[in-house]
C-alpha positions in Angstrom: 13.5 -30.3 -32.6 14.9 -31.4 -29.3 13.5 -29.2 -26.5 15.7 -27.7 -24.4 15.9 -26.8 -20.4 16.3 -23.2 -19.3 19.8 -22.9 -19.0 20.9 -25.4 -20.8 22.7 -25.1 -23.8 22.0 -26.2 -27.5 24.4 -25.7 -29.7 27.2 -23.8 -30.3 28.0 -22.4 -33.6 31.6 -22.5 -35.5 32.0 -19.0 -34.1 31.4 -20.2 -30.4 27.7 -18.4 -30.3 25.9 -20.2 -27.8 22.4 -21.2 -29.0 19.7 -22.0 -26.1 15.8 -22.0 -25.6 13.9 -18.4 -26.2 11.2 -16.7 -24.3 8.1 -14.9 -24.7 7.9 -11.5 -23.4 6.1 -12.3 -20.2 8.7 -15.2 -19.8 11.7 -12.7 -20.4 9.8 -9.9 -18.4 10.0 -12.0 -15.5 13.3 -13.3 -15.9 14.4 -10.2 -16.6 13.2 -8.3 -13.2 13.9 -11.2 -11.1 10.6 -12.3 -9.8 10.5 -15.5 -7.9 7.7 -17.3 -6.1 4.7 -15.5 -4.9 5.3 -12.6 -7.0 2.7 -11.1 -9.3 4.1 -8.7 -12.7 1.5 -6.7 -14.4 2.0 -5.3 -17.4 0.3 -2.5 -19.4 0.8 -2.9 -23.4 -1.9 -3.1 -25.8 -2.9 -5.8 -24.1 -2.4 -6.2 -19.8 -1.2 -9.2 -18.4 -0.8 -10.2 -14.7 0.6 -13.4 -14.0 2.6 -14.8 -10.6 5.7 -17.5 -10.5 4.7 -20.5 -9.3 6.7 -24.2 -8.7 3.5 -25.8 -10.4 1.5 -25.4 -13.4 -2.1 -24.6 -13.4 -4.4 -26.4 -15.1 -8.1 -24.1 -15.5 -10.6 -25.8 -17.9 -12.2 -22.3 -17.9 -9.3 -20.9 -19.9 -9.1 -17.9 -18.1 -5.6 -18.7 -17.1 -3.5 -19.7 -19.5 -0.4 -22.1 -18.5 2.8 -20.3 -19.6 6.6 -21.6 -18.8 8.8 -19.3 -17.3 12.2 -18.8 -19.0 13.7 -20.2 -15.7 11.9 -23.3 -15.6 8.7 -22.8 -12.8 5.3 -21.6 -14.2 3.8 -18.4 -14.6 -0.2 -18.7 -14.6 -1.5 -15.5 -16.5 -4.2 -13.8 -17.4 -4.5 -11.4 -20.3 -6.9 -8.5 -21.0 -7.5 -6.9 -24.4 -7.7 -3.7 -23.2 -4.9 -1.9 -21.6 -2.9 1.0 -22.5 -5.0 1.9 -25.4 -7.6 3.1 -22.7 -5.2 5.5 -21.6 -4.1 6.5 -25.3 -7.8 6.9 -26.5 -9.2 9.1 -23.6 -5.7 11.2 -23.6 -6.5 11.8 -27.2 -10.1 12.5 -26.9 -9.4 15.1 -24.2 -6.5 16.5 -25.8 -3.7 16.1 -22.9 -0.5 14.5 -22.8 -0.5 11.0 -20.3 1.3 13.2 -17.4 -1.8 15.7 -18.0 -4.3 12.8 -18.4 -2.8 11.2 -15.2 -3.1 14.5 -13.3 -6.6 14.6 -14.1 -7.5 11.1 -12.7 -5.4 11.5 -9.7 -7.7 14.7 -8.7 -10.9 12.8 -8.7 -11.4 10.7 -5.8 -11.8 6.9 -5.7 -14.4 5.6 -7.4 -15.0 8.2 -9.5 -18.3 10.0 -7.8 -19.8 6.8 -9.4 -18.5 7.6 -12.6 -17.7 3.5 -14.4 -15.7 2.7 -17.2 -16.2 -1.0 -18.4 -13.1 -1.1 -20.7 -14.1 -3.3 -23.4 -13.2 -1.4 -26.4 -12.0 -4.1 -28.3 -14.5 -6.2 -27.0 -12.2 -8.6 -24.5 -10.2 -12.0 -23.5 -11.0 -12.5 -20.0 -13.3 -12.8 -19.6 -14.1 -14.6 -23.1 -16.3 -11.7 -24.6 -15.1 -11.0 -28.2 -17.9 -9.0 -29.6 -18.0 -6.8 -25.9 -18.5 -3.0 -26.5 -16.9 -0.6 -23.8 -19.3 1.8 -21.6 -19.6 4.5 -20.1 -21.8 4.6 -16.8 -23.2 6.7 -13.9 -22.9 10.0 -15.3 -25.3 12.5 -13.3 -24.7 16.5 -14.0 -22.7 16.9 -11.3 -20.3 13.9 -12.0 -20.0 14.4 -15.7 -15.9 16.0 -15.6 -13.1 15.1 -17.3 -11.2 14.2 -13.9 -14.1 11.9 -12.9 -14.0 10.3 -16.2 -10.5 10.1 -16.2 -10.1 8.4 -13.3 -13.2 5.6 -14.3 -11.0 5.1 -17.4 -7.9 4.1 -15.4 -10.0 2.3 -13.0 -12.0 0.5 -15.3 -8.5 -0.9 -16.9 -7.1 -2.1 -13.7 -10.1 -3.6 -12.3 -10.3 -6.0 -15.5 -6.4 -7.3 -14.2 -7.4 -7.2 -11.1 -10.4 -9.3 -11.5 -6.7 -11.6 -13.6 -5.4 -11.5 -10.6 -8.5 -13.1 -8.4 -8.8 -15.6 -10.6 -4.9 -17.0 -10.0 -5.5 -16.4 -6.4 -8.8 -18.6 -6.5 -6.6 -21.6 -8.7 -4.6 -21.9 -5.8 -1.4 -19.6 -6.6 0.3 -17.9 -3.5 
């Protein structure tokens, strides 16, 4: 089929329904809140994403980035974890709290954790490319072993896998 420009339209049917080109749901999520160049969306699904709008595509022979097309016509570099919201749904569960209550907990631990880390791979992970990774739990001492501290790694150890994303679309050249 003929590929067709964001905004431009395909087809119309008999009934006047205007037919034009799709988007994925990063594509639509950015359209759809407006960002523009130099912004960065995360989103927290099953999976996390963090990508930025950029004027250019980027090309990374590493594959950690992968080259999407915004529904506007720039480019949205993105990364993509494996591991996301089902961190928060799996420790909620295991501890028995709702994800206000399981929120509360990680907010009353302090940053970092008292050295309590999460490395989030439960489904082993994307990025980086490590399919048979196994999540773990680290730095657990008597004194550190609470449900707030381990809360908190949890929540930690899922953002600092996009945040890690989001380094490696600074270091390709994004702004």
């Amino acid at each position: 089929p003929r590929i067709v420009a964001p905004g431009e339209i395909a087809e119309k049917t008999p009934d006047g329904i205007i037919l034009a080109c799709g988007a994925g749901d990063n594509a639509a999520a950015a359209l759809g809140i407006g960002a523009s160049e130099g912004d960065v969306i995360v989103s927290l699904g099953t999976s996390g994403t963090v990508f930025a709008v950029s004027q250019t595509a980027t090309h990374d022979p590493s594959g950690i980035i992968a080259g999407f097309a915004s529904a506007s016509g720039s480019a949205l570099p993105l990364v993509c974890t494996m591991n996301a919201a089902r961190v928060l749904d799996s420790y909620s569960t295991l501890f028995g709290v709702t994800h206000e209550q399981f929120s509360d907990l990680a907010l009353s631990a302090p940053p970092g954790a008292n050295g309590v880390v999460l490395v989030a791979y439960f489904e082993g992970e994307r990025t980086p490319n490590l399919p048979d990774a196994t999540g773990e739990l680290v730095g657990l001492t008597l004194q550190n072993n609470t449900r707030e501290n381990i809360a908190r790694a949890a929540i930690e150890g899922m953002l600092c896998g996009l945040n890690a994303g989001l380094q490696a679309v600074r270091e390709s050249g994004v702004a």
